[in-house]
N, CA, C and O atoms as a printed pandas DataFrame, in Angstrom:
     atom_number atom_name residue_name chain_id  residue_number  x_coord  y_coord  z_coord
0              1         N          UNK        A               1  -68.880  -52.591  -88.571
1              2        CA          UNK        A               1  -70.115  -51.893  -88.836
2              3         C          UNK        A               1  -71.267  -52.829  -88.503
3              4         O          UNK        A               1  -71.499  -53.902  -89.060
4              5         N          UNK        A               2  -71.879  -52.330  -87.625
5              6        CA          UNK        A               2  -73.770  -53.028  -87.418
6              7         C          UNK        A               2  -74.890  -52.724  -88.249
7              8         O          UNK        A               2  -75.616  -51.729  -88.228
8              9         N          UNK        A               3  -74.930  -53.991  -89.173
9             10        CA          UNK        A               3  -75.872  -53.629  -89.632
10            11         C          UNK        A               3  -77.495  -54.329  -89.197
11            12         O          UNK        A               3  -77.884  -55.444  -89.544
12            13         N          UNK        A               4  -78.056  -53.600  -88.583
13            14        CA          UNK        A               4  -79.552  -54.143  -87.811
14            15         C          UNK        A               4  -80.730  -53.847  -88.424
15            16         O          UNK        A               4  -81.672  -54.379  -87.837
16            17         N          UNK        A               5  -81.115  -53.068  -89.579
17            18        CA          UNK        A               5  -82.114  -52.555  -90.261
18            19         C          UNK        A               5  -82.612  -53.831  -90.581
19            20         O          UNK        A               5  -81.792  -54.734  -90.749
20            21         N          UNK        A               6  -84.008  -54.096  -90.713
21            22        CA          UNK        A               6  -84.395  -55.550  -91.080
22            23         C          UNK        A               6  -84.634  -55.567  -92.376
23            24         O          UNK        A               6  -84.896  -56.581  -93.023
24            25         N          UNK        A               7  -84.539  -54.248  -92.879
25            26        CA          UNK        A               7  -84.734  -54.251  -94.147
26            27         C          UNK        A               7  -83.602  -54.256  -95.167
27            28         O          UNK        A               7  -83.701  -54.252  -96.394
28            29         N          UNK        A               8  -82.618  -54.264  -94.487
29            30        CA          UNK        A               8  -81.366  -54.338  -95.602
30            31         C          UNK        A               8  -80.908  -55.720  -94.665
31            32         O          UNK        A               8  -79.783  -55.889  -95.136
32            33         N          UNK        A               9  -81.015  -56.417  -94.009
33            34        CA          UNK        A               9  -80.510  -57.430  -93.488
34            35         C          UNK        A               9  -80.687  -58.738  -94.884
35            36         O          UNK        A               9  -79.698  -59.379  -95.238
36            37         N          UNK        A              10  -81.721  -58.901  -95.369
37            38        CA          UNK        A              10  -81.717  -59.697  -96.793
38            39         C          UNK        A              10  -81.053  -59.866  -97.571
39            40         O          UNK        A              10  -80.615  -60.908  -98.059
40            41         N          UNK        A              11  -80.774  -58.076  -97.952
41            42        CA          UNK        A              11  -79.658  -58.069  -98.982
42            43         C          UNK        A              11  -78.017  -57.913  -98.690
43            44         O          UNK        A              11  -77.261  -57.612  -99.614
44            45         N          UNK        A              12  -77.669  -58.077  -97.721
45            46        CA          UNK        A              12  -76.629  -57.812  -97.054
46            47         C          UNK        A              12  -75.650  -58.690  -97.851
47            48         O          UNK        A              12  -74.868  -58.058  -98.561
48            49         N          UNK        A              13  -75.576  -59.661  -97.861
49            50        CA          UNK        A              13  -74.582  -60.677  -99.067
50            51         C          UNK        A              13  -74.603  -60.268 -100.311
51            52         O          UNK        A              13  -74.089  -61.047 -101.114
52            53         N          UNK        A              14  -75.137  -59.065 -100.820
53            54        CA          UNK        A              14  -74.532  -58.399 -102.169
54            55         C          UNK        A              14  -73.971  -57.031 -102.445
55            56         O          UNK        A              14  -73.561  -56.467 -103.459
56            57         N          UNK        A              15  -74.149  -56.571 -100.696
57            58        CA          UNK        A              15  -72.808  -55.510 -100.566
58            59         C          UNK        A              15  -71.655  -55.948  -99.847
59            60         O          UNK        A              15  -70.777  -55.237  -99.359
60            61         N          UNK        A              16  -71.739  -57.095  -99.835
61            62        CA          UNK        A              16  -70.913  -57.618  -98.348
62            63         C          UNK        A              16  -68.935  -57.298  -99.365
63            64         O          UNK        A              16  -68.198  -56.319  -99.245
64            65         N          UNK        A              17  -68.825  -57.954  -99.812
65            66        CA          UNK        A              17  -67.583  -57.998 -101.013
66            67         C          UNK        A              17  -67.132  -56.384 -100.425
67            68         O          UNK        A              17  -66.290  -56.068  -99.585
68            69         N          UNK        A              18  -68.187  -55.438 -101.349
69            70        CA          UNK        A              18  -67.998  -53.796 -101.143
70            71         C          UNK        A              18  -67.075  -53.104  -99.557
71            72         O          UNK        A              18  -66.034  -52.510  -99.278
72            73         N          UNK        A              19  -68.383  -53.719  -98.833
73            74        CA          UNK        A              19  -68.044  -52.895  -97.615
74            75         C          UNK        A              19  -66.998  -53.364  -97.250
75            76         O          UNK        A              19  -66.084  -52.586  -96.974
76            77         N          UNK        A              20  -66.829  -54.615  -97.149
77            78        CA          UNK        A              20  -65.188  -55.464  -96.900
78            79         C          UNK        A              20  -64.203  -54.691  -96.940
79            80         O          UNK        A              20  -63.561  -54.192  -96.015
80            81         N          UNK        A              21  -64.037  -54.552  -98.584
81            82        CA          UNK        A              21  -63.184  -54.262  -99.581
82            83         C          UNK        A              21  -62.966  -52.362  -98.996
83            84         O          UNK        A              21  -61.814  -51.936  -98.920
84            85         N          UNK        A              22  -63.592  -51.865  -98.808
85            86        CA          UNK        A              22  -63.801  -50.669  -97.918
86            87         C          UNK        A              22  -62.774  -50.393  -96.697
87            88         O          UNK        A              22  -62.123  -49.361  -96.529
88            89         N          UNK        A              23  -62.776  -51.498  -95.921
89            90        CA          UNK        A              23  -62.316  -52.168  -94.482
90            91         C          UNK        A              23  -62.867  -51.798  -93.628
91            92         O          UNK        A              23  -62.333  -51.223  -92.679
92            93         N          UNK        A              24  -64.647  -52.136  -93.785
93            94        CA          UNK        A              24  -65.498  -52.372  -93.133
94            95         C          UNK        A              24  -65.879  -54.367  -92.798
95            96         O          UNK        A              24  -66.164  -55.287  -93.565
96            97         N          UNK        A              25  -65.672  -54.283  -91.210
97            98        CA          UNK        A              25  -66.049  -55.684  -90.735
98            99         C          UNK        A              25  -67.683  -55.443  -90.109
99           100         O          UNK        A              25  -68.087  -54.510  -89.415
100          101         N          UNK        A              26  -68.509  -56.753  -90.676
101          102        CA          UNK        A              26  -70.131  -55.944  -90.354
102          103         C          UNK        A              26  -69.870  -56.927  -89.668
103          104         O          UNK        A              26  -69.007  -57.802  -89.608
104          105         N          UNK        A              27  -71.321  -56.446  -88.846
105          106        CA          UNK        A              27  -71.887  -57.648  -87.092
106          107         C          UNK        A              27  -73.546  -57.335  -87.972
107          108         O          UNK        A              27  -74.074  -56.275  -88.310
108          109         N          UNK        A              28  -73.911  -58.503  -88.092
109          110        CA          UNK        A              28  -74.953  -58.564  -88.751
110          111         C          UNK        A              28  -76.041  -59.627  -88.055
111          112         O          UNK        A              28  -76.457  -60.606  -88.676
112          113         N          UNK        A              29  -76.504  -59.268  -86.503
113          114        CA          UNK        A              29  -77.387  -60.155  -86.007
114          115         C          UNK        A              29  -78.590  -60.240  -86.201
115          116         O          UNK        A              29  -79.136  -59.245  -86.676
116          117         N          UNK        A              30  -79.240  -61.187  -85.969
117          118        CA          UNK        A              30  -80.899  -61.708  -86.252
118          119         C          UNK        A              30  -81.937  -60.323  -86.336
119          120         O          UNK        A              30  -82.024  -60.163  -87.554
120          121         N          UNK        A              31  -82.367  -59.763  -86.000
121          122        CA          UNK        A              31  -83.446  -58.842  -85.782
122          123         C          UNK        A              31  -84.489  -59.181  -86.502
123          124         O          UNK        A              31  -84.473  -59.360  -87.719
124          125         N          UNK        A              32  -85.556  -59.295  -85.684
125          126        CA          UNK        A              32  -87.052  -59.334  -85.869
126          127         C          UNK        A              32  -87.551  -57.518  -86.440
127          128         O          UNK        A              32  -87.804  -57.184  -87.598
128          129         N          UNK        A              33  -87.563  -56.718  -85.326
129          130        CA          UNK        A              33  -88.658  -55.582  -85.785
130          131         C          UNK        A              33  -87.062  -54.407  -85.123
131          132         O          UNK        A              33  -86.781  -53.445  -85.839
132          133         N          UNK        A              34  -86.361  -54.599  -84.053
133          134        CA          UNK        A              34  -85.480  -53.849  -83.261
134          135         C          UNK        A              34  -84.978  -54.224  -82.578
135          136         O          UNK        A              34  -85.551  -55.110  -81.945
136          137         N          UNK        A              35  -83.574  -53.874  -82.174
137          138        CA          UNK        A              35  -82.627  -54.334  -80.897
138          139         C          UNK        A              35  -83.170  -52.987  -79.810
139          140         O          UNK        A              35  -83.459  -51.812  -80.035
140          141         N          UNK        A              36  -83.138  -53.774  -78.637
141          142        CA          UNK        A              36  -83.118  -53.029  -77.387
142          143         C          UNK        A              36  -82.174  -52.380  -76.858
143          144         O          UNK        A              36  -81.095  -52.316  -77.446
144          145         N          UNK        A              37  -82.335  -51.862  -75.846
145          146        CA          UNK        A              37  -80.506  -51.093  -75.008
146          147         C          UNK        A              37  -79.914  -52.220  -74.735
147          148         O          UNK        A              37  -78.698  -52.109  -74.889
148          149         N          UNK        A              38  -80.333  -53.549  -74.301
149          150        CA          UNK        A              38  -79.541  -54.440  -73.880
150          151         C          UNK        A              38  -79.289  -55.556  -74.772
151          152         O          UNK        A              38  -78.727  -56.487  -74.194
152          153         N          UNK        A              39  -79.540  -55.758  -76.045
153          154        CA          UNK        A              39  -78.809  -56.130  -77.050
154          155         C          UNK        A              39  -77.663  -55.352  -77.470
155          156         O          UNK        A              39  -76.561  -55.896  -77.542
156          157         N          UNK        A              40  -77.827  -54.070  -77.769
157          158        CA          UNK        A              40  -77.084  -53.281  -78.532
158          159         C          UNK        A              40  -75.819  -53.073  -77.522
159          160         O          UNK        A              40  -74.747  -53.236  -78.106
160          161         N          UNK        A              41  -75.697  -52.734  -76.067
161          162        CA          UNK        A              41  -75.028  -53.345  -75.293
162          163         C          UNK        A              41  -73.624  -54.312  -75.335
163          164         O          UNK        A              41  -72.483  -54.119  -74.915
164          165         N          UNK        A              42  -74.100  -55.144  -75.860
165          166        CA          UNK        A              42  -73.709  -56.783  -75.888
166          167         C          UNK        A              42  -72.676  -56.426  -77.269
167          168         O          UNK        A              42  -71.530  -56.871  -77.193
168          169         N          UNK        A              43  -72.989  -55.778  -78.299
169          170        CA          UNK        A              43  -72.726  -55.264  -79.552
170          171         C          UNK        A              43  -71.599  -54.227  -80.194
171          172         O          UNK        A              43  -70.938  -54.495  -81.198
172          173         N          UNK        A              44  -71.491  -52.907  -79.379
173          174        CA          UNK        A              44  -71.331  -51.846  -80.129
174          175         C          UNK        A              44  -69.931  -51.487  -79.282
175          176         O          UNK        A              44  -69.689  -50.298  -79.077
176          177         N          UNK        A              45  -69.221  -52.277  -78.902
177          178        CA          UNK        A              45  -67.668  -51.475  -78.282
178          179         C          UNK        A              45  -66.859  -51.716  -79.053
179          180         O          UNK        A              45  -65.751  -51.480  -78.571
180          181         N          UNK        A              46  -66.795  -52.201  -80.380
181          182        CA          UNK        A              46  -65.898  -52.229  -81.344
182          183         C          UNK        A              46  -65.986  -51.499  -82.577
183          184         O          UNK        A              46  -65.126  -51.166  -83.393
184          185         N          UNK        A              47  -67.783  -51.253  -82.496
185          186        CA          UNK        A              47  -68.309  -50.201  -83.721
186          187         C          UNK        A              47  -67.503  -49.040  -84.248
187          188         O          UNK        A              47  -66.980  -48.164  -83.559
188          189         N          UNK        A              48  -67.475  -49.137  -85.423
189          190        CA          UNK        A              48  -67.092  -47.490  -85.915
190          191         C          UNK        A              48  -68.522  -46.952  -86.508
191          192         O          UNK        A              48  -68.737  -45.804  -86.896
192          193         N          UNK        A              49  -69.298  -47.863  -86.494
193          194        CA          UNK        A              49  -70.844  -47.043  -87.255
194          195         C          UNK        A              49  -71.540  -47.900  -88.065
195          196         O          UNK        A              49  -71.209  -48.816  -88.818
196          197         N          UNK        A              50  -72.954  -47.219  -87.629
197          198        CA          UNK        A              50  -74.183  -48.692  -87.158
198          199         C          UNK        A              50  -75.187  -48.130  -88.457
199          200         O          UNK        A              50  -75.352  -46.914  -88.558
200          201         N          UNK        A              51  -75.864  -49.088  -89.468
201          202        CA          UNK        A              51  -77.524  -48.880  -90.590
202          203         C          UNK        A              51  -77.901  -49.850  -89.581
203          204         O          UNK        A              51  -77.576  -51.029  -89.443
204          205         N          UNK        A              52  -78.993  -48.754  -88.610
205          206        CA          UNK        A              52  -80.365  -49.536  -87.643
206          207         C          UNK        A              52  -81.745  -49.090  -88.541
207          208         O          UNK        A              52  -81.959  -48.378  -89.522
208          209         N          UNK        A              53  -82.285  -49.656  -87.923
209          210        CA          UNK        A              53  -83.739  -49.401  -88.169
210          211         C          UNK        A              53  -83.963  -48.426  -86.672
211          212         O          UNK        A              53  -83.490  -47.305  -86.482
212          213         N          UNK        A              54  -84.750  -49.158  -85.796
213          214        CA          UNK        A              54  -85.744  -48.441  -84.684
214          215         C          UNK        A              54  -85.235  -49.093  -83.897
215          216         O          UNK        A              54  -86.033  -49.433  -83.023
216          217         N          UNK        A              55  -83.727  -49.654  -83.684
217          218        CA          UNK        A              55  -82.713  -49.442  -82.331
218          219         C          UNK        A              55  -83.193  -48.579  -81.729
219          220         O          UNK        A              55  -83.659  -47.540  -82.197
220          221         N          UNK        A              56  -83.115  -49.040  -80.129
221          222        CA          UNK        A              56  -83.024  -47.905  -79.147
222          223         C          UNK        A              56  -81.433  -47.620  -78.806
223          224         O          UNK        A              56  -80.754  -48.370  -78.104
224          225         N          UNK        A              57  -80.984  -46.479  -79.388
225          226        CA          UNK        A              57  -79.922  -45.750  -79.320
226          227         C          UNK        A              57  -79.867  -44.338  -78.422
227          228         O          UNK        A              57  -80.083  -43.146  -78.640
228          229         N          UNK        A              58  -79.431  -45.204  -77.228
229          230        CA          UNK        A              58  -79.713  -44.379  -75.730
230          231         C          UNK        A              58  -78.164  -43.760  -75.381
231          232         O          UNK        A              58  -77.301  -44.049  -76.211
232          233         N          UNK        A              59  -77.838  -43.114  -74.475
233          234        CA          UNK        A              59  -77.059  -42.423  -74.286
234          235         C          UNK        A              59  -76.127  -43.657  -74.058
235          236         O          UNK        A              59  -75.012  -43.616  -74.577
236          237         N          UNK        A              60  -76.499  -44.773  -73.309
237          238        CA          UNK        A              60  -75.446  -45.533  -72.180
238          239         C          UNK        A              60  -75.060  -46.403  -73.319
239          240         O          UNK        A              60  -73.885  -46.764  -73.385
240          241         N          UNK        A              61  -75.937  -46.796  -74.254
241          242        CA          UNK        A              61  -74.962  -47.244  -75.323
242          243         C          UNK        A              61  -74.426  -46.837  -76.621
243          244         O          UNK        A              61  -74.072  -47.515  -77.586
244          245         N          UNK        A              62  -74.449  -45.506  -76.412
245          246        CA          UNK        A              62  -73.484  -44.667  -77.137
246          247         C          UNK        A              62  -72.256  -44.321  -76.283
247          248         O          UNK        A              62  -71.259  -43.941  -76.896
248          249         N          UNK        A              63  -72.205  -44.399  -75.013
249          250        CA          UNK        A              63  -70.941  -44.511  -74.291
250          251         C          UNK        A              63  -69.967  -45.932  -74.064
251          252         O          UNK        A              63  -68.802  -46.085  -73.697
252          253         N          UNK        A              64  -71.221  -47.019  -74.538
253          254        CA          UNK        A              64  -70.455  -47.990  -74.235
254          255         C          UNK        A              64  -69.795  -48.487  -75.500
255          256         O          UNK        A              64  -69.490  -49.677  -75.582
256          257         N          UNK        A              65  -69.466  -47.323  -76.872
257          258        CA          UNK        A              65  -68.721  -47.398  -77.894
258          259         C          UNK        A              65  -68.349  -46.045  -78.252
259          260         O          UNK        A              65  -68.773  -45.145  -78.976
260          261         N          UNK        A              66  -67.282  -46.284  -77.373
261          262        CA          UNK        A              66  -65.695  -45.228  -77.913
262          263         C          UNK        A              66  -65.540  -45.116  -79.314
263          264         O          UNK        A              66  -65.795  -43.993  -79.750
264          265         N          UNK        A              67  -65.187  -45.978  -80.152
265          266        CA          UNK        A              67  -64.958  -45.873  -81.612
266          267         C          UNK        A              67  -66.483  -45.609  -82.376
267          268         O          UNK        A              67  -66.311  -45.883  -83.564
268          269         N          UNK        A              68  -67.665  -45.253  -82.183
269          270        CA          UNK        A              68  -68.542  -45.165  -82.668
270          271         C          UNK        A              68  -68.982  -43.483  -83.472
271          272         O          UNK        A              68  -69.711  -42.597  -83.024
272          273         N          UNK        A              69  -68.239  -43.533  -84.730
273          274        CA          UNK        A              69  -68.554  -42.241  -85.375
274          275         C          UNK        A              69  -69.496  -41.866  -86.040
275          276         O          UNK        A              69  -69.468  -40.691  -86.406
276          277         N          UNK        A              70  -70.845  -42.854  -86.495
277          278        CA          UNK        A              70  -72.200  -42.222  -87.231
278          279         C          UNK        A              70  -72.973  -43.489  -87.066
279          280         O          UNK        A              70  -72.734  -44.696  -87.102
280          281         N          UNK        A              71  -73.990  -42.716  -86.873
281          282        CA          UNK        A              71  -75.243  -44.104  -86.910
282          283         C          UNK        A              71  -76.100  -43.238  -87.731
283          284         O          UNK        A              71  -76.268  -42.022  -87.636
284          285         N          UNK        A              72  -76.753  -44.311  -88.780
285          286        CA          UNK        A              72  -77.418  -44.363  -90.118
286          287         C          UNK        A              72  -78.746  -44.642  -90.187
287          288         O          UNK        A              72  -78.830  -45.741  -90.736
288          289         N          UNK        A              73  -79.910  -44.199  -89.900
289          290        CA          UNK        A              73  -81.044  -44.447  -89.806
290          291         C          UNK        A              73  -81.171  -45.222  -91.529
291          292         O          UNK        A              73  -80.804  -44.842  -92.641
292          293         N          UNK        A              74  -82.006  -46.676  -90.934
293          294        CA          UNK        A              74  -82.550  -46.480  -92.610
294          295         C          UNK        A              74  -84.062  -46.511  -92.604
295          296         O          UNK        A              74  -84.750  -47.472  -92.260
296          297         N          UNK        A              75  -84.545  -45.176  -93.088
297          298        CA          UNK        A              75  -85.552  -44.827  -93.022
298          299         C          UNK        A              75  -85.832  -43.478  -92.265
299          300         O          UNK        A              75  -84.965  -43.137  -91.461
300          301         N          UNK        A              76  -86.803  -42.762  -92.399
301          302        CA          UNK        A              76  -87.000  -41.353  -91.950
302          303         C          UNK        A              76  -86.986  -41.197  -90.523
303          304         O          UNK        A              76  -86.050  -40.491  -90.147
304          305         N          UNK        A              77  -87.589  -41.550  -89.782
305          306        CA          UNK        A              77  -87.485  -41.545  -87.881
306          307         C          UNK        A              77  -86.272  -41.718  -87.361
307          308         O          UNK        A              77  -85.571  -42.679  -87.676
308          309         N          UNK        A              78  -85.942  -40.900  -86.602
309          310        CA          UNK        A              78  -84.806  -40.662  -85.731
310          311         C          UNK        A              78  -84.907  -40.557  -84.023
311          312         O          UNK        A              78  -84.107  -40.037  -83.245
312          313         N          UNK        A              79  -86.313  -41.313  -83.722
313          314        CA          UNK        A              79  -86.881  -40.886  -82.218
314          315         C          UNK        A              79  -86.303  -41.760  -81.900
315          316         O          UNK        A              79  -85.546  -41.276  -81.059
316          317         N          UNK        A              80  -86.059  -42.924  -81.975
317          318        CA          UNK        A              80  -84.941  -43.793  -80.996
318          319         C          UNK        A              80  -83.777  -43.710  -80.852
319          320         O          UNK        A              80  -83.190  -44.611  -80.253
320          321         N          UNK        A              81  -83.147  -42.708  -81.309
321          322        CA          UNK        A              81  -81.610  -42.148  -81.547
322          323         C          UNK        A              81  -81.705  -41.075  -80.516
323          324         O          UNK        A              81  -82.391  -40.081  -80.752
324          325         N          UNK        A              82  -81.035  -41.214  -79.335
325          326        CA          UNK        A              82  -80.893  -39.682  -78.413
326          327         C          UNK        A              82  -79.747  -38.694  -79.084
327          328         O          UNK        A              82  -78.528  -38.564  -78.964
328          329         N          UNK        A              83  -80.610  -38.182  -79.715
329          330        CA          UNK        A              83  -79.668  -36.856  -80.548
330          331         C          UNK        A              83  -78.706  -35.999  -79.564
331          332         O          UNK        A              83  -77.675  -35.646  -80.137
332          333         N          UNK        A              84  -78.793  -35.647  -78.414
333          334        CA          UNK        A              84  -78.478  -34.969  -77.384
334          335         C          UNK        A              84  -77.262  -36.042  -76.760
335          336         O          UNK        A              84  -76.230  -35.453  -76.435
336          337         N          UNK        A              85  -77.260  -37.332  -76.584
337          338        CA          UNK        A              85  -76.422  -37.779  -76.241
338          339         C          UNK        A              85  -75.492  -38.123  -77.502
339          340         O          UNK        A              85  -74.397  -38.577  -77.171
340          341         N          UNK        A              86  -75.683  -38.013  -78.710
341          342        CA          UNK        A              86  -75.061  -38.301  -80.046
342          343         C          UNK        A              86  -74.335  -37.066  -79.884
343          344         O          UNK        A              86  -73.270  -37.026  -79.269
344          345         N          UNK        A              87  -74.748  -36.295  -80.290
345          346        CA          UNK        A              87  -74.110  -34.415  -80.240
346          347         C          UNK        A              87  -72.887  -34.499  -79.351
347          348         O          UNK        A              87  -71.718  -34.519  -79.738
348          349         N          UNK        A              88  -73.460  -34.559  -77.714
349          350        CA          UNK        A              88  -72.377  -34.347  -77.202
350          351         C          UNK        A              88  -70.819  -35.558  -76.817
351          352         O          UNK        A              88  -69.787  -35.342  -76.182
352          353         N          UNK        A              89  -71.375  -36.943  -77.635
353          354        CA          UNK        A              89  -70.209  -37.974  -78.008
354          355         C          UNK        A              89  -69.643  -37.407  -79.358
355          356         O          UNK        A              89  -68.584  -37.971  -79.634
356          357         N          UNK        A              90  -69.943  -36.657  -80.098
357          358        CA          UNK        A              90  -69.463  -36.405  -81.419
358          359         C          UNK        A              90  -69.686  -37.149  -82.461
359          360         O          UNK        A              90  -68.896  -37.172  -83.404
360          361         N          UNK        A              91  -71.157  -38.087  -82.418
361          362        CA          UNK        A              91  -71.500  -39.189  -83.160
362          363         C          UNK        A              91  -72.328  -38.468  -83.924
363          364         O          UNK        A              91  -73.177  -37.774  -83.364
364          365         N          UNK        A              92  -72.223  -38.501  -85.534
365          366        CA          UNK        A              92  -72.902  -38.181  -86.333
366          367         C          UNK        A              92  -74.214  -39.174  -86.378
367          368         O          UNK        A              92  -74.039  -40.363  -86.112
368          369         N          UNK        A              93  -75.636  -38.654  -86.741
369          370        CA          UNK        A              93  -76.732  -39.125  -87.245
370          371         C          UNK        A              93  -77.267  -38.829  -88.445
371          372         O          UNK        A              93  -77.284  -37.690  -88.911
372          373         N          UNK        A              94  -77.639  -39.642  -88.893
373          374        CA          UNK        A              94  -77.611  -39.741  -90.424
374          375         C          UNK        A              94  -79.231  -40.204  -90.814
375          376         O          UNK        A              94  -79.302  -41.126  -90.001
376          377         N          UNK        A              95  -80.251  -40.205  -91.328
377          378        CA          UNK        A              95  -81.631  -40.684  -91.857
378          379         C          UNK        A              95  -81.267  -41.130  -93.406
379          380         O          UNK        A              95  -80.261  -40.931  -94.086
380          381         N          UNK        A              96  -82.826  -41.993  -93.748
381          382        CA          UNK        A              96  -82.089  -41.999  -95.392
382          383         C          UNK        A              96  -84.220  -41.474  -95.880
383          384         O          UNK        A              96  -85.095  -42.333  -95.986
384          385         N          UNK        A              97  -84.402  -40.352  -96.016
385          386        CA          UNK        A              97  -85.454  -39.882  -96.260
386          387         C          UNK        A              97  -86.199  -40.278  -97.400
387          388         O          UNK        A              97  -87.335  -39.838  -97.584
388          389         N          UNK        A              98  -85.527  -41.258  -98.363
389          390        CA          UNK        A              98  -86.190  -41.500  -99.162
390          391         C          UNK        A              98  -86.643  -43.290  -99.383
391          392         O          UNK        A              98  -87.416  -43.822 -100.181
392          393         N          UNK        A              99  -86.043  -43.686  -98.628
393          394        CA          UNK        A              99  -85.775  -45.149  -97.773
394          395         C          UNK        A              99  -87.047  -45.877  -98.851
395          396         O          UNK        A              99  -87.070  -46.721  -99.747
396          397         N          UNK        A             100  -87.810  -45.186  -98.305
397          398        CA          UNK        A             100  -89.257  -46.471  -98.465
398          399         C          UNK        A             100  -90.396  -45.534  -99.658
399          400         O          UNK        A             100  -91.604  -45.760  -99.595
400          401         N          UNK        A             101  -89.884  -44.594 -100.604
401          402        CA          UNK        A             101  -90.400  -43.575 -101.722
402          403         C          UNK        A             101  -90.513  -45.004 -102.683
403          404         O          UNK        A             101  -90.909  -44.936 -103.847
């Protein structure tokens, strides 16, 4: 699991145990504000499912992860997520609408 949101990247060492224990393995790289198409690239062919922030989540790297079943907005916006190329990979999208209430 990728977790890239910069905002849960802090707390990530006090779900880490959880998601483990789950048999979730996270990829938890640096991010400043967002990963690009060509970070995410580099990233996502082992994914089963990504908590981004404002990733650009483009068609070519939603193809370039076969095992990739939901990506998790954290936070309300979903414009960097190509819904149309999600749909027709069978990749669920997910928001968390109350993120920042």
């Amino acid at each position: 699991m990728l977790i890239s949101a910069p905002y849960m990247q802090p707390v990530v060492e006090r779900f880490r145990a959880q998601l483990e224990e789950a048999g979730c393995e996270l990829v938890v790289p640096p991010v400043d504000e967002r990963l690009e198409e060509a970070d995410l690239l580099g990233l996502v062919a082992d994914l089963d499912g990504v908590i981004c922030g404002d990733d650009r989540f483009t068609r070519r790297v939603m193809e370039a992860a076969p095992r990739l079943k939901v990506i998790s907005k954290w936070g309300t916006g979903i414009d960097s997520i190509d819904r149309e190329a999600a749909a027709d990979l069978g990749i669920a999208v997910c928001n968390t609408p109350n993120a920042f209430s």
